[in-house]
C-alpha positions, -999 to 999 in steps of 0.1 A, spaced: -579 236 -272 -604 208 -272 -607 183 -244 -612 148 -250 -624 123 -224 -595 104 -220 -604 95 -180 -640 93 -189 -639 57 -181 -616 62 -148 -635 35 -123 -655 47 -92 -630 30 -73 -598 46 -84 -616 82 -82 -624 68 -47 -582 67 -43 -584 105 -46 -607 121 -20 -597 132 18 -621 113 43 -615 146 69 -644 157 91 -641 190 108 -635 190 144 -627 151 138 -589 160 152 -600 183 179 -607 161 206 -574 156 223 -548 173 210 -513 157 206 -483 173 223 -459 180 194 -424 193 194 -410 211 163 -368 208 157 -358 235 128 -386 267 131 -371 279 99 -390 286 65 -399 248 63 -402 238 98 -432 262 103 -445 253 71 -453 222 87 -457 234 120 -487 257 106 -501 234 83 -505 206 119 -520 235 133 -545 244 108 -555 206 106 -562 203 139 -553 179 167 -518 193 178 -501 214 200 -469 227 199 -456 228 235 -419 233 222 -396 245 194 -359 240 191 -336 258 168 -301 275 168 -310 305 152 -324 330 182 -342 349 162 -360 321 145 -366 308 179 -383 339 193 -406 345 160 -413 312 158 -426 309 193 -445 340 190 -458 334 156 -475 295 171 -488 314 202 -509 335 175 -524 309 162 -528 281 189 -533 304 217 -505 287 243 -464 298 244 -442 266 233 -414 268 256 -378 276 235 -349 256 234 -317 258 216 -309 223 222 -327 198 206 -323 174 232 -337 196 257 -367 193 239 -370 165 236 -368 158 272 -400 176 276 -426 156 300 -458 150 277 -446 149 241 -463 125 218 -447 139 181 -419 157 165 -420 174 137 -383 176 115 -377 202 98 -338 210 96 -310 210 74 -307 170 63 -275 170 75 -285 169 111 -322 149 105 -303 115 112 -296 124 147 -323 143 156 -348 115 143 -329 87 157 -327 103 193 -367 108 186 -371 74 183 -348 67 212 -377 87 234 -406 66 216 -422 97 202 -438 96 165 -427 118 139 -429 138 110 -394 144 95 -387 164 64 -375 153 30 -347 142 22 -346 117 46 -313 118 51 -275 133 38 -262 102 35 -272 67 23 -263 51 57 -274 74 80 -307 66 59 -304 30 67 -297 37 104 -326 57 107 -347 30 89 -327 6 122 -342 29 145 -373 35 134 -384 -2 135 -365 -9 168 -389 20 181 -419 4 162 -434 45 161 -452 61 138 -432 78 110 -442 100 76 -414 115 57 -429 146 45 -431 139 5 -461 158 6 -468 149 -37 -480 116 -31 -511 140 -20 -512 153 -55 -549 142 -72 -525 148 -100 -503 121 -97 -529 100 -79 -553 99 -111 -521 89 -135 -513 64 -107 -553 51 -116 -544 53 -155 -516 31 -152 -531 5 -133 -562 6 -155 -533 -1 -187 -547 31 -202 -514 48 -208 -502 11 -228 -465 -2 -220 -441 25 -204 -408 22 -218 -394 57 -203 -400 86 -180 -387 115 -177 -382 144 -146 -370 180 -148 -373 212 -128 -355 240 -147 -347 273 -133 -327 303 -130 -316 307 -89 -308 338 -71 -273 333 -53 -270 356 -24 -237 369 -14 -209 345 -14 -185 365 5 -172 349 39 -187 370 61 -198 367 102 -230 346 109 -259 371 115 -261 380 155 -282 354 170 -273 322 147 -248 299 162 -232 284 128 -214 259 146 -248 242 158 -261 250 124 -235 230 105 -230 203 134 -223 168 120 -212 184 86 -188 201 76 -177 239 93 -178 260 62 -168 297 63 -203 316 72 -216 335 40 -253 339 31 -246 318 -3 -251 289 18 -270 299 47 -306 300 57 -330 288 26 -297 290 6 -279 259 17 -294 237 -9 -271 241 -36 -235 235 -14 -228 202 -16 -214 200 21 -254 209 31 -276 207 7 -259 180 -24 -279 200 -49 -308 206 -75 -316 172 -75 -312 160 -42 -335 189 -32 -360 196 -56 -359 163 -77 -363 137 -51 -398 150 -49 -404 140 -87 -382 105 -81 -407 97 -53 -435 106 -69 -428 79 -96 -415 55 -77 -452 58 -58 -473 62 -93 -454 31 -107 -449 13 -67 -411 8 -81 -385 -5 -54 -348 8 -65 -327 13 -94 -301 -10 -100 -278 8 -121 -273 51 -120 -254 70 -146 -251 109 -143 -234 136 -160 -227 173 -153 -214 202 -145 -210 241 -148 -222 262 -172 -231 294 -156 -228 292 -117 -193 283 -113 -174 298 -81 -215 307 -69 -222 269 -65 -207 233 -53 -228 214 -68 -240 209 -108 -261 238 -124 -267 211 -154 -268 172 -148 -286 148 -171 -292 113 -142 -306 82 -154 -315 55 -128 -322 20 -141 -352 6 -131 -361 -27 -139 -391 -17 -150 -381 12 -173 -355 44 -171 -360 72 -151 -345 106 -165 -342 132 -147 -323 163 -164 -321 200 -149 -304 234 -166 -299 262 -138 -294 290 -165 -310 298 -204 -354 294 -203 -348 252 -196 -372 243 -223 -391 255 -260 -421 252 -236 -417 264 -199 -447 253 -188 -430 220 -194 -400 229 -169 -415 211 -135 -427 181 -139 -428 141 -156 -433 130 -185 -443 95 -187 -438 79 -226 -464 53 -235 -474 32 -260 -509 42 -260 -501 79 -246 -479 103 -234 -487 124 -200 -467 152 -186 -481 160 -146 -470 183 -121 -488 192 -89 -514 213 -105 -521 198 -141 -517 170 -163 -515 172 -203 -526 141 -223 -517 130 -261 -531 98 -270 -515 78 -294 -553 77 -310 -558 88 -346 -565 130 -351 -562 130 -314 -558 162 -293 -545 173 -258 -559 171 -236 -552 194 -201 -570 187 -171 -565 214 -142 -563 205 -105 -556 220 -75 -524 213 -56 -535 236 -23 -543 209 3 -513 185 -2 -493 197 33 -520 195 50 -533 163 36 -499 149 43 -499 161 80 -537 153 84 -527 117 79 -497 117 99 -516 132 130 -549 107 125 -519 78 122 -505 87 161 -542 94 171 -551 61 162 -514 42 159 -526 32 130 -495 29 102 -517 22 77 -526 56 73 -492 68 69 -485 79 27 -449 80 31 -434 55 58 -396 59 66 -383 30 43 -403 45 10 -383 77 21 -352 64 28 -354 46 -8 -364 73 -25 -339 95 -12 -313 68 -20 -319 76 -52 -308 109 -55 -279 99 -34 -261 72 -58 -269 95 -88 -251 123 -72 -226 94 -62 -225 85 -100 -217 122 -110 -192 126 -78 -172 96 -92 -176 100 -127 -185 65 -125 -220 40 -134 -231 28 -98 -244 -6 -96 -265 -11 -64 -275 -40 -47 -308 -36 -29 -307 -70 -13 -271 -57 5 -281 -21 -1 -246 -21 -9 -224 -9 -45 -208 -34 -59 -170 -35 -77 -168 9 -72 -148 6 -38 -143 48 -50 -185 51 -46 -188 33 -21 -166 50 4 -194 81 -5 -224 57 12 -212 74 43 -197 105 52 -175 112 83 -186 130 108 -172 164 125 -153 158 156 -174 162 188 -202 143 168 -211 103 163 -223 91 135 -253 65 143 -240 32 134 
């Protein structure tokens, strides 16, 4: 396969856009006091890629599981060298004399109050994608945020991606022509664990876990790492895995919010294994231009799988397909031929982190990639299309009320009622 020089004339200064301005031992000065709420999979993901930046410390970890709480704490005394103290009780943490961050990294049915009580205490923080369950716990956590005035980054770590940055560069260079359509899709064949109602494994309290939500029946179907697909939890394949692809546009084509969404789906395959769609075709009306986003659960998704993750951006003068790792060119250019260009995707958490930690070093929110009302619009996205499948209904929004308009059905979705014994932040 021949490569042609399609970004041979990229400018210096939107290469510049690409590289990381980090000097070792830059962070290591005075290290920030950083809490960590969730020390599951994810949350010491993040925890782990603070530490190997530099800069932090964790003094505490919260989490409901007690076995995540004890390997968690053990596992960031390896590596930093001092115990965090344990809580199961978030806001006993967050009580904790000396904390300057907190790092989210729980279910996004509880982020909304663990984020808002953060910025209750002043402290800065890194919160987990999606920002939110709900669209108005989104815009109450947007409230809070700018009450606080803190620094924020919602951890949409692919506006890291050199691969997205450089088609970010060929766009605003006009090299990819008019856009009239893009596309988003992550197909894939999930392992369900056991949906049997079952007892919580010895040391997880469920009823924390679930908290604001919902108390389902306890079965490892929609437990730890498997919660994404119930809709009481997770909301599904697109509220989980394509809200990084919807945000990743949105920051490639700096689009605001969709004024129309229009989704379709259903079962195919995972029916009684799954609440939520194992196929869903969503389009969300930009002004600009339609974004698609389509994901099958079941068959081999595509003719081509290495086409199964990623965008693919329809031009005039070209069409691009990028994920995190590579992008593949076809210009509209007579005997033309792809083009692949190969990059690496291995720094993006830390990058992502490295910039949240030099924003609270130097309360500086310029340096923040992903501020809390890019996440909260972003993740409103996913939201009203799962709103437009839940209704069976287009949903018209109205960005300057952030409300839906004549769909009284969708919009009594915007919010969702809380358990008893919890508030929902108003």
């Amino acid at each position: 396969m021949r490569r042609r020089k399609f970004l041979k004339d990229t400018s210096i200064a939107s290469t510049a856009m690409l590289s990381t301005s980090y000097i070792p031992g830059l962070l290591q000065d005075q290290k920030l006091k950083v809490g960590l709420i969730g020390a599951g999979w994810y949350g010491m993901v993040i925890a782990e890629a603070g530490l190997e930046v530099g800069g932090i410390e964790v003094i505490g970890v919260s989490d409901v599981d007690k076995n995540h709480l004890e390997e968690s704490v053990s596992k960031l005394e390896s590596i930093q060298g001092t115990r965090p103290k344990a809580f199961k009780d978030y806001r006993e943490l967050l009580e904790e004399p000396g904390l300057n961050a907190i790092l989210i990294g729980t279910q996004p049915h509880w982020h909304a109050l663990q984020f808002i009580a953060s910025c209750a205490k002043g402290l800065d923080i890194y919160c987990e994608k999606p920002l939110s369950y709900d669209v108005a716990e989104g815009q109450a956590m947007v409230a809070a945020a700018q009450k606080a005035g803190n620094i924020v980054q919602i951890g949409f770590q692919r506006r890291k991606a050199e691969s997205l940055l450089k088609v970010k560069a060929m766009i605003q260079e006009g090299k990819i022509g008019q856009i009239h359509e893009v596309g988003a899709q992550i197909h894939f064949n999930p392992t369900i664990p056991d949906t049997t109602p079952q007892a919580p494994p010895q040391g997880l309290d469920w009823e924390a876990w679930c908290g604001p939500a919902p108390k389902l029946d306890y079965r490892p179907s929609i437990g730890h790492k498997s919660w994404r697909l119930e809709r009481a939890y997770g909301n599904g394949h697109l509220f989980d895995w394509g809200i990084h692809h919807v945000d990743a546009i949105r920051m490639m084509f700096d689009l605001d919010m969709p004024n129309r969404f229009v989704t379709h789906g259903g079962m195919t395959k995972l029916a009684g294994k799954i609440t939520t769609p194992d196929t869903l075709h969503a389009t969300m009306h930009f002004d600009e231009m339609p974004l698609i986003w389509q994901h099958r659960m079941w068959g081999t998704g595509g003719m081509d799988k290495s086409l199964n993750n990623g965008i693919h951006i329809y031009g005039e003068e070209a069409t691009i397909f990028v994920s995190d790792s590579h992008l593949k060119i076809m210009s509209n250019a007579k005997d033309a031929e792809l083009e692949v260009v190969e990059v690496s995707a291995a720094t993006i958490r830390p990058d992502m982190m490295r910039d949240f930690i030099q924003a609270v070093q130097k309360q500086d929110k310029a340096l923040i990639s992903c501020p809390v009302e890019e996440g909260a619009k972003s993740t409103a996205c996913v939201q009203l299309a799962m709103i437009s499948h839940y209704t069976n209904s287009d949903v018209h929004w109205d960005q300057a009320s952030k409300t839906i308009k004549n769909n009284v059905e969708a919009e009594s979705l915007l919010a969702r009622p809380y358990r008893e014994g919890y508030v929902r932040p108003g």
